[in-house]
C-alpha positions in Angstrom: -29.6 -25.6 -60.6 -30.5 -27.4 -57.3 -27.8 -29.2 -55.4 -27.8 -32.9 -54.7 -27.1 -34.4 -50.8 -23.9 -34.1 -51.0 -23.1 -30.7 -52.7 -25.9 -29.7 -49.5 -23.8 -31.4 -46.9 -20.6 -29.6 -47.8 -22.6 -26.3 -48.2 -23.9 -26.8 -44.6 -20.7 -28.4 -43.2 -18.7 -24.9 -44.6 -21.7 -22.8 -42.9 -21.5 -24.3 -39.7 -17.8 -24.3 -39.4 -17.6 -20.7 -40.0 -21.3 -19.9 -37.5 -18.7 -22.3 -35.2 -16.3 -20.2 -35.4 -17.9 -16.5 -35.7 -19.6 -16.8 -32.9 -17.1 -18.3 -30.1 -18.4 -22.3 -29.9 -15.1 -23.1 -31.2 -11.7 -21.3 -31.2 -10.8 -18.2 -28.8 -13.4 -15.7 -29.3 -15.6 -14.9 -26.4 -19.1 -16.6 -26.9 -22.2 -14.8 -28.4 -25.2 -16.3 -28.6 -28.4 -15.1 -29.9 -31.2 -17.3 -29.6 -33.1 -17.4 -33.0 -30.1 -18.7 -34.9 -28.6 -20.9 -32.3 -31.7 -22.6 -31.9 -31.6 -23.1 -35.5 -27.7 -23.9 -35.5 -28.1 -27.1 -32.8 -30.7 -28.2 -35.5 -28.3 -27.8 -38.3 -25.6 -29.9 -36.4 -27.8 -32.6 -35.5 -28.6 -33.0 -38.9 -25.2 -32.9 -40.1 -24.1 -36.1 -37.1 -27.1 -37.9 -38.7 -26.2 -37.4 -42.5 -21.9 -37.6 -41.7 -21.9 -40.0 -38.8 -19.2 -37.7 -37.0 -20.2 -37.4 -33.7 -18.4 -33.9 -33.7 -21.5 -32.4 -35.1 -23.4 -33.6 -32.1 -21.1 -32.4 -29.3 -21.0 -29.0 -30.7 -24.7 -28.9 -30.7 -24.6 -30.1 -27.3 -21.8 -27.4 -26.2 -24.1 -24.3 -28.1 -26.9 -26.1 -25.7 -24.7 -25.5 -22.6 -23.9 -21.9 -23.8 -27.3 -20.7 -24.6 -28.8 -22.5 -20.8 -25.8 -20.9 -19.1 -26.8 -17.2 -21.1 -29.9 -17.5 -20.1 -29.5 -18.5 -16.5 -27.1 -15.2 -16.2 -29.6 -12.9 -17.8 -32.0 -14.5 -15.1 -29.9 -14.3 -12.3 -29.4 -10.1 -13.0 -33.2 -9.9 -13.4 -33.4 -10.9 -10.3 -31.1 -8.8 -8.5 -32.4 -5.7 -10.0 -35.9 -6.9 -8.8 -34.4 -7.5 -5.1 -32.5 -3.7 -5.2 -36.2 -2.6 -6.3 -38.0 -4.3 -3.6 -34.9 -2.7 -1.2 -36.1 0.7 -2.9 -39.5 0.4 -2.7 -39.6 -1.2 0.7 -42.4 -3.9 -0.9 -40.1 -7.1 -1.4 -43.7 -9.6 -1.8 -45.3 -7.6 -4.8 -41.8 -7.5 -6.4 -40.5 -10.9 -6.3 -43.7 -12.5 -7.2 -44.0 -10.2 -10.2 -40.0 -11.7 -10.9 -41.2 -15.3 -10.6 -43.6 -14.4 -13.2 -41.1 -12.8 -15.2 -38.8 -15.9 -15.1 -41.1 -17.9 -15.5 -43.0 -16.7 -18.3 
């Protein structure tokens, strides 16, 4: 038997709480983000601040935002320092860091 809106809400309030939770947006657990199912989370809590009207929903999307960009900006910032100790190896810095532009880029 299909649920109605509401039975969906609290379904999807209950998931969220718990993804919340599970992977560090809220409470004391260090952060872990993947990117598939985040991307899918901030969707999930936008929908939930349009359907509830609690404005909680949206400033956790907005904090899972701020996690993934600052992730991602990490994971950039070590590509690029192995790329610079490669171009110190190599002794060819210009091939190497345009090939990382690409790479960050792209």
């Amino acid at each position: 038997m299909a649920m109605n809106e509401q039975e969906t809400t609290a379904f999807v309030r209950k998931l969220m709480t718990a993804f919340a939770e599970r992977t560090g947006l809220v409470g004391g657990r260090a952060p872990t983000r993947y990117l598939w199912t985040d991307a899918f989370a901030v969707c999930n809590l936008l929908e939930l601040e349009r359907r509830t009207g609690d404005d909680r929903y949206r400033e956790l999307a907005l904090r899972l935002v701020e996690q993934v960009h600052r992730g991602l900006a990490l994971v950039q910032s070590v590509e690029y320092s192995n790329a610079e100790l490669q171009n110190v190896r190599r002794n060819s810095s210009a091939v190497n860091l345009s090939r990382t532009a690409q790479i960050s880029t792209g």
